[in-house]
N, C-alpha and C positions, 0 to 999 in steps of 0.2 A: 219517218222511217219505221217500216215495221221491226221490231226485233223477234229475233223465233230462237226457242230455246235449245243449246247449241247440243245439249245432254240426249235429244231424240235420233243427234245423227250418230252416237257412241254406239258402238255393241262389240260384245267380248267374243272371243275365237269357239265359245261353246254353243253360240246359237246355231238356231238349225236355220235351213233355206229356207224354209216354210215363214218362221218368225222372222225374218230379215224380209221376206217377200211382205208380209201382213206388215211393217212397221213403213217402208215403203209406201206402198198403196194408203196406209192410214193415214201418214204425213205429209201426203201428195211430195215426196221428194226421189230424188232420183240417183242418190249417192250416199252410202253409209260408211262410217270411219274404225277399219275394228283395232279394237287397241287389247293388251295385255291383261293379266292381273294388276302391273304397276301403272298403266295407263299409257303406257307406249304405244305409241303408233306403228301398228303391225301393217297395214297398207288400207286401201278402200276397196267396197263391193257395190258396185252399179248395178240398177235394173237393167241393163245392156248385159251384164256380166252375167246375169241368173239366165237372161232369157237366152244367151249362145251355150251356156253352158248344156239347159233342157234342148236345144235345136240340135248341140250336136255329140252329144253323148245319150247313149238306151243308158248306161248303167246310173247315170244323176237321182239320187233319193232324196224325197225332199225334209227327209230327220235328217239326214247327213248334216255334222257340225261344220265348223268353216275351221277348228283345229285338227 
């Protein structure tokens, strides 16, 4: 069984699209977990989710945070 460290799908509400797209692509994965300061699970962000987001919105910025 391969194990993969679980810390690369974590990301806090202050990243931009841009670094969630880049952590994505680096970690060939397909789902990131964003949690809180206290580590709360605030929901998930899929490459499905960036890429409808840029299809169907002009105003999508890719600094824009996820809080």
């Amino acid at each position: 069984m391969v194990k993969k460290n679980l810390n690369i799908y974590l990301v806090p509400t202050s990243i931009t699209i841009r670094n969630a797209m880049q952590i994505i692509e680096k970690n060939s994965i397909k789902c990131l977990i964003v949690i809180d300061s206290n580590n709360t699970l605030l929901g998930t962000l899929t490459d499905g989710d960036i890429t409808v987001s840029y299809t169907h919105s002009d105003a999508a910025d890719e600094e824009d945070s996820l809080g």
